[in-house]
PAVEXVEX-659438 format. One record per residue (C-alpha): residue in one letter; x, y, z. Coordinates in steps of 0.001 Angstrom, whole numbers, padded with zeros to 6 digits, always signed. Last residue first. Layout:
N
AXYZ ...
//
This chain:
334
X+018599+082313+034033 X+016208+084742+034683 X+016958+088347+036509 X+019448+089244+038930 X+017948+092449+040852 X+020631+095052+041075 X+022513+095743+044256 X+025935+094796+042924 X+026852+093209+045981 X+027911+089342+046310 X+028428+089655+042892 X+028929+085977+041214 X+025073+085912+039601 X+025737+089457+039477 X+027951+088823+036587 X+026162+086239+035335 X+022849+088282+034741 X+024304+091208+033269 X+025464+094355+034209 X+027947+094116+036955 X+029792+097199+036397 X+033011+096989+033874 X+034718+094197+032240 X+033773+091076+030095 X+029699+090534+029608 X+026974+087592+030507 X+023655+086715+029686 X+023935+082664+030183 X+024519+081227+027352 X+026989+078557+028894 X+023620+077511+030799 X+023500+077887+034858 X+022884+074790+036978 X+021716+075764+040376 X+022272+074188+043580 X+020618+075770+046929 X+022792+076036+049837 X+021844+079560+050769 X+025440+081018+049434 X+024639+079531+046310 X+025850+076031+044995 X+027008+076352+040874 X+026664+074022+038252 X+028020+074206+034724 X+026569+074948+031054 X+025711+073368+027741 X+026290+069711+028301 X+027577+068458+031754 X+031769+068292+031256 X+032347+071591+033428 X+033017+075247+033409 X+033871+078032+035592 X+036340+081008+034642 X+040165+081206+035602 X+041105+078680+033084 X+038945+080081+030251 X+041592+083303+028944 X+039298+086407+029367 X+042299+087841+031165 X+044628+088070+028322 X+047937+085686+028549 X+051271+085882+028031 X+052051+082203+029239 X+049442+080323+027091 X+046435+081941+025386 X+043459+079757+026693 X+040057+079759+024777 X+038099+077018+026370 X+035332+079243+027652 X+032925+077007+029132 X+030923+079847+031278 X+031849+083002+029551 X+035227+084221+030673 X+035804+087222+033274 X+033249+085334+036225 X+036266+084852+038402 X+037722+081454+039996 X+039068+080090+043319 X+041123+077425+044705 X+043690+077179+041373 X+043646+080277+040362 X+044806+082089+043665 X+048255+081231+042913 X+050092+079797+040529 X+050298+078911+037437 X+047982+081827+035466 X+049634+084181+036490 X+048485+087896+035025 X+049732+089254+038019 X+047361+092486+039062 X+044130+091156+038053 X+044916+087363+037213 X+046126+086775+040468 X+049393+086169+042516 X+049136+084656+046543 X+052510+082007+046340 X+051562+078184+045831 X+048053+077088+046078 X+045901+075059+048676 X+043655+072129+050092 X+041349+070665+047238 X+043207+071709+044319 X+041651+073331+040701 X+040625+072226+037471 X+043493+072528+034688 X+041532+074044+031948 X+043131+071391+029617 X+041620+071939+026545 X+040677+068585+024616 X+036182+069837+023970 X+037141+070124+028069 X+039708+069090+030123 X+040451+069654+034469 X+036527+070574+034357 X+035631+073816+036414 X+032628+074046+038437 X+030880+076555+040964 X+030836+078024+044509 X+029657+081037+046029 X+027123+082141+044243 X+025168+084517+045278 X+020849+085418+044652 X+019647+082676+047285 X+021922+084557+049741 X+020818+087844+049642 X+022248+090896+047352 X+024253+092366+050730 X+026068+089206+051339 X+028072+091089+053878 X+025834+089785+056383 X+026598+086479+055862 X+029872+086856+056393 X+032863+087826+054537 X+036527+087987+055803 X+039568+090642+054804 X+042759+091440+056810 X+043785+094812+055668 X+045011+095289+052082 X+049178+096490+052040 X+049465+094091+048797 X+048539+091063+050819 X+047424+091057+054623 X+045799+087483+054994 X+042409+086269+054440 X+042033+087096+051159 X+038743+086971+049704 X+036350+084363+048814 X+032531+085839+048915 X+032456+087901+045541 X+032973+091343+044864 X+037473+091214+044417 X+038159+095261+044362 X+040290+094997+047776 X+042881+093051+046182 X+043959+089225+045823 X+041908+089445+042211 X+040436+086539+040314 X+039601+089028+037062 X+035767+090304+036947 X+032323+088237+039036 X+035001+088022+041502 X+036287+085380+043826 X+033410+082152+043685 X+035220+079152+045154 X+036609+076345+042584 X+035445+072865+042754 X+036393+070161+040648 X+038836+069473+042701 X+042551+067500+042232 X+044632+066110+045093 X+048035+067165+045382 X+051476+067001+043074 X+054473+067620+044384 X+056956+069790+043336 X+060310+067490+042866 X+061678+068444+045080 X+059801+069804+046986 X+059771+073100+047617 X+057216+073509+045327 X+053212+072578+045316 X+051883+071987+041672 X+049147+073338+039737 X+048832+071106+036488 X+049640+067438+037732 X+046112+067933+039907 X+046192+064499+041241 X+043024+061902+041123 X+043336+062679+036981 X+040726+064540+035424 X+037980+062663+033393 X+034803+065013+034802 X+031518+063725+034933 X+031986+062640+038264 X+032384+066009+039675 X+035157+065731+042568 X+035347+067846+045795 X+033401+065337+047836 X+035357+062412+045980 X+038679+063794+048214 X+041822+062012+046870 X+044936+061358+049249 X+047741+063074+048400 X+047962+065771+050529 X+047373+063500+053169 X+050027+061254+052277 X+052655+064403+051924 X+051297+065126+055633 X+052329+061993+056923 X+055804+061779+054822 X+056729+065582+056324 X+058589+067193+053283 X+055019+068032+051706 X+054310+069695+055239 X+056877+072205+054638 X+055236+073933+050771 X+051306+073871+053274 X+053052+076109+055752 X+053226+074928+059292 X+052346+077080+062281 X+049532+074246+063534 X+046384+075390+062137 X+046690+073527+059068 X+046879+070676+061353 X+047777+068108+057959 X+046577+064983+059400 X+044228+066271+061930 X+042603+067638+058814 X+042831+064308+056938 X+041310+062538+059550 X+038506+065499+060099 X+037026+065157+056589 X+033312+064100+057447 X+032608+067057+055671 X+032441+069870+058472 X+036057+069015+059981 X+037242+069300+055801 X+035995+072927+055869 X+039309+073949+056602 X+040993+072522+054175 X+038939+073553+051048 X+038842+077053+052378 X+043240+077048+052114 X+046337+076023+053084 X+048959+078049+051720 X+052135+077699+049608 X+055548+079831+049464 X+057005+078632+045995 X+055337+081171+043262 X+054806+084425+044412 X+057314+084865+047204 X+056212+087209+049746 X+053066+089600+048371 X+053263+092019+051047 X+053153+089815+054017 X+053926+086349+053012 X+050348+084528+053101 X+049147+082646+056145 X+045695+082218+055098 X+043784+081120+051824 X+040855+082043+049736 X+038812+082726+053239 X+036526+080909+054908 X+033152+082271+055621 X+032480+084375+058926 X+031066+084069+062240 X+033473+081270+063236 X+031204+078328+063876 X+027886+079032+061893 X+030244+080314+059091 X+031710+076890+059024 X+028531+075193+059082 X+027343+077255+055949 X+030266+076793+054477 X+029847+072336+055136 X+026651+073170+053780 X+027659+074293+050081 X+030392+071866+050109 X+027487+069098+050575 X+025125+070266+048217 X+027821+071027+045813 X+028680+067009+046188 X+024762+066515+045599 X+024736+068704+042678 X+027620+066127+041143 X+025753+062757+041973 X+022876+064071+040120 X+024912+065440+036934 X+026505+061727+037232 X+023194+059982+037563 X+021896+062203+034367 X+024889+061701+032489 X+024702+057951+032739 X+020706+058021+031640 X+021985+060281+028862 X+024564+057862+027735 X+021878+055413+027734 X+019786+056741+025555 X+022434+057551+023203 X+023156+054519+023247 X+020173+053223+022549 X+019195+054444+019090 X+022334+052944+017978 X+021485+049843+019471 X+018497+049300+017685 X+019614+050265+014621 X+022297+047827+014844 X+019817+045323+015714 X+017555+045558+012653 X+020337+045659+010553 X+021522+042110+011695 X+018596+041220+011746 X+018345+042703+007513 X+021795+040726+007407 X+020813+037741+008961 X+017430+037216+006562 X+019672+038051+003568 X+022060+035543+004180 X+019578+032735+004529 X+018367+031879+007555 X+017980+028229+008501 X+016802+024793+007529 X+012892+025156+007054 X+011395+021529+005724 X+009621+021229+008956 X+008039+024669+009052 X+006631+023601+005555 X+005120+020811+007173 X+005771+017147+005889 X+003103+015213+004160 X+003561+011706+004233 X+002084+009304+001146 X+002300+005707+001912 X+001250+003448-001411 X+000000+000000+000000 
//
């Protein structure tokens, strides 16, 4: 008897053909392309999150300080009277002493800032080198790609200088040049007799535009669109020079505080002669279109590149009174 069996067409199927895989193949890479992206922002996001909350923290640990002493910390203390030696002699500075206020007292006990010895000694003394080594993930961004060390502004009297831990976060000098003078309008000042000056402190009081309108602390990336902007230090700077009245731009006040002079992102840099709009004095960081700033209240605010800003003169824009302590003009959107 004639069998007949009928076999399904599924049955009969070996595999894909070439053309199947490459149109899944397609498919998938379409797929993941439009993920990425997705993703990427999803990382960012986290990061920008992690990064307010840092600010959050610095921005509270100067409020706690100022609850203690009266009086925000200064740039720096224990300068060489009249100017001293611009480039070796090196200070502790705000970073440091809010460290007792950020769950930062071993290092602080570590270095005793308070102690009679100057930040260039205490990188001879093997426990206080460590210290100064040691990285600080309060005062780092995690969008930024810097280094643990900052390689860029380097303590002497070393030798070799030494590099110290990197920040991310620069105190709020001037809405014009970083100046060590009496013109500086923003809450980190000198805290030490430089250039003749008296000895200088702000408090809240002397926030004369309010608190929720000040900055006091903001951004800068260590690279960004591959310019090094060099970031800044966590616990001090060689010598007491500025942009204002010493055009240095390698030591100094730059690397603990910044001024409002460049646009937010500025990446233009003009090497050793430089002009004072050059971007490694300004703010900036690796978030798209703008950086983040805490206010003297404690509330974080992140404030686009485009920002209405302007070089020079009165504070007469939004950014520049945005970083003016006292310009006694209303700030308007940003």
């Amino acid at each position: 008897m004639l069998r007949i069996e009928h076999t399904h067409p599924a049955a009969r199927r070996g595999a894909f053909t070439l053309v199947e895989l490459l149109v899944v193949i397609a498919i998938i890479g379409v797929l993941v392309g439009l993920l990425l992206p997705a993703v990427q922002a999803a990382r960012e996001a986290a990061r920008r999150m992690s990064c307010s909350n840092n600010l959050k923290q610095v921005g509270l640990a100067l409020q706690n300080y100022h609850d203690t002493y009266r009086a925000f910390p200064a740039i720096s203390y224990e300068h060489e009277v009249n100017g001293g030696n611009e480039s070796i002699h090196s200070s502790y500075s705000w970073g440091t002493f809010i460290l007792p206020f950020m769950e930062g007292d071993n290092l602080y006990d570590a270095l005793d800032p308070r102690g009679g010895q100057r930040m260039h000694q205490a990188v001879a003394v093997p426990v206080k080198r460590q210290a100064l080594e040691t990285p600080v993930a309060g005062f780092r961004c995690p969008s930024d790609t810097g280094p643990e060390m900052n390689t860029k502004y380097l303590i002497n009297e070393a030798s070799p200088d030494v590099p110290t831990a990197l920040s991310n976060y620069l105190g709020v000098n001037s809405a014009g040049d970083i100046d060590r003078a009496h013109t500086h309008n923003g809450i980190f000042v000198p805290g030490t007799n430089v250039q003749g000056n008296s000895r200088m402190k702000v408090a809240m009081r002397d926030i004369l535009d309010g608190t929720s309108n000040t900055a006091i602390v903001g951004e800068r990336a260590w690279l960004l669109n591959g310019v090094n902007l060099n970031a800044g230090n966590v616990f001090g700077h060689n010598g007491n020079s500025d942009i204002e009245n010493g055009h240095d731009y390698n030591n100094g006040f730059i690397s603990v505080v910044g001024g409002g002079k460049p646009h937010i992102n500025t990446t233009d840099t003009c090497g050793g002669g430089c002009n004072d709009v050059d971007g490694r004095q300004g703010f900036s960081s690796n978030h798209p279109g703008g950086a983040m700033f805490v206010f003297a209240d404690g509330s974080v605010h992140f404030i686009s590149e485009n920002v209405d800003d302007n070089f020079g003169g009165a504070s007469d824009t939004v950014y520049e009174r945005l970083l003016n302590r006292m310009d006694g003009a209303p700030v308007g959107e940003y």
